[in-house]
Steps between C-alpha positions, in 0.01 A plus 500: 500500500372808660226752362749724473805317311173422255399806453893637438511197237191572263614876563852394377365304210279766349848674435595419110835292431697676291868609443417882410351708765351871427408688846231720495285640790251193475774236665725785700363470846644767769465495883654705780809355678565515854708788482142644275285435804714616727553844294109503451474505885804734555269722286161472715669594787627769304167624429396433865746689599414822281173486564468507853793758572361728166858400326508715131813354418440183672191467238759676269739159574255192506310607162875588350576109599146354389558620177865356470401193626201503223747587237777255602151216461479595157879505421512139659197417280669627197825367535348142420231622229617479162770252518516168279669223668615219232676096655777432302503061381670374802830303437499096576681404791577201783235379717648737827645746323419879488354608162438834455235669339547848326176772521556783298310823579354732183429867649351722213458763772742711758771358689357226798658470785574178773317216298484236731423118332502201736335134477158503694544269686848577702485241763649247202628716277673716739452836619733706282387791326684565154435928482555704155493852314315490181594790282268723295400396197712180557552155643650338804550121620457336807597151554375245773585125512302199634677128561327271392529108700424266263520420109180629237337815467410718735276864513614816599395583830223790500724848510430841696655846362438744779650840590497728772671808343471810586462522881390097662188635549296289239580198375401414084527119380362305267455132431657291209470141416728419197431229276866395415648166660832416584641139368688320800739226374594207725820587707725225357646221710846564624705322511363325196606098357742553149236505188382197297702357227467663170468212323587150494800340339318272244335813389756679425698232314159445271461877443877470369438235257174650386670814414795348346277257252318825401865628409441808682614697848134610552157380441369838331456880609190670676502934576684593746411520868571693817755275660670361215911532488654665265636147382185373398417822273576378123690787395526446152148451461478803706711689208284353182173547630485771785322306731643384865493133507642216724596104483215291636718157554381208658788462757366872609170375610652167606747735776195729568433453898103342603412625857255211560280569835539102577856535495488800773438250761412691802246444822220694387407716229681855548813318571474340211411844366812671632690252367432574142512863557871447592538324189385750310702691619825294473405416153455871402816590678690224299353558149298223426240457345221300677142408541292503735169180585293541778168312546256629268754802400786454260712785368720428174834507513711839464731723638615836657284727670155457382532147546608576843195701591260290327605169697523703813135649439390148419650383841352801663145443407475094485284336747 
């Protein structure tokens, strides 16, 4: 590594993580632009000019432009002081997919002008700018998007918010390295094999005779949980005592789906991985309910979408 990609590194890791931003003039930095230097040396001609042909108005002209190009420094300055910047929790998504990340702008000032905001490092994030208005006394959003290629969590990159506004003559950033992360799921194999049984036959056929020597359809009731049918809500009970309950029946949990990771035979690991992603998925999509074991991780059986997002999470982040 060079002196110089060091030195950019410790400079880039003095910078705090965090998710909520406030500019102020101690991390604004402004510099000229090329069209700046260029205008800077339009003007010392200028002022060549006057003073060896004894110009009035030519002295008139170049101090006239000095001062705008002072003013339009400050403006640029200004347009970027006072503004809160604030990462919105990033949504989950597939390993290669886009997700995109929300930054909302709080001006408690005047109107501002072309906000730029754009990933530091464009070479892999791309080179797109994404420009807004913030009102006065308002708030505006800006939204970027980063793909990220495999399963597990991964940072933000480190984010710039520049402008240029009024005239391209200075340009105003500043640097911001969120703390937030964005969960990458395992893209799921496709096509996938059919899921596992449910349940064997024997099992069934014992649940059956256990429930019909207790004389009853079910083995008792439990509260009610996100997922369960409306056909396993006790209704009557319901009616007497207010509360939401459901049937908790052995054949239920005898039906209830086990993703097993030895069953996901696969080649290596993430294909094994992918595998139970698509499961998952199938399983969700069909309405069962199902567990998930992995090696040293198991996750209890359930169903709809918080189950979905927990086993996908606990696929995401296994190793």
């Amino acid at each position: 590594m060079t002196p110089r990609k060091r030195l950019r590194q410790w400079w880039l890791a003095r910078l705090p993580a965090t998710d909520t931003w406030a500019l102020t003039q101690r991390n604004i930095y402004i510099l000229p632009t090329r069209a700046g230097f260029v205008f800077a040396l339009t003007l010392v001609l200028m002022l060549l000019a006057s003073i060896n042909y004894q110009l009035n108005l030519g002295y008139a002209l170049s101090f006239l432009l000095a001062g705008a190009g002072l003013v339009s420094m400050h403006i640029t300055h200004g347009t970027l002081r006072g503004l809160t910047l604030h990462l919105r929790p990033a949504p989950a998504v597939f390993a290669g997919d886009a997700a995109l990340l929300e930054v909302v702008f709080t001006n408690r000032g005047g109107v501002r002008h072309a906000v730029g905001l754009h990933f530091e490092d464009r070479s892999a994030h791309g080179p797109s700018f994404v420009w807004t208005d913030v009102p006065a006394q308002g708030q505006a959003s800006a939204h970027v998007s980063i793909v990220p290629p495999r399963r597990g969590l991964h940072p933000v990159p480190l984010l710039v918010v520049e402008t240029l506004f009024p005239f391209g003559l200075f340009r105003a950033w500043a640097l911001w390295r969120p703390a937030a992360t964005v969960l990458a799921w395992p893209r799921p194999e496709s096509p996938a094999p059919a899921l596992p049984q449910a349940g064997s036959h024997a099992d069934e056929q014992a649940t059956k005779t256990l429930a019909g020597a207790a004389g009853a359809e079910f083995d008792g009731v439990r509260a009610w949980r996100r997922g369960d049918s409306l056909r396993q809500v006790l209704w009557k009970k319901v009616a007497r005592s207010g509360e939401l309950v459901s049937r908790d029946t052995a054949a239920q949990a005898s039906r209830d789906l086990m993703l097993d990771w030895h069953a996901a035979r696969g080649a290596d690991v993430e294909q094994r991985i992918a595998r139970l992603a698509a499961w998952v998925l199938d399983a969700d999509r069909q309405g069962h309910a199902f567990a998930l074991s992995l090696p040293g991780r198991d996750l209890p059986s359930g169903r709809g979408e918080a189950q979905r997002r927990a086993a996908l999470r606990a696929l995401a982040l296994w190793s």
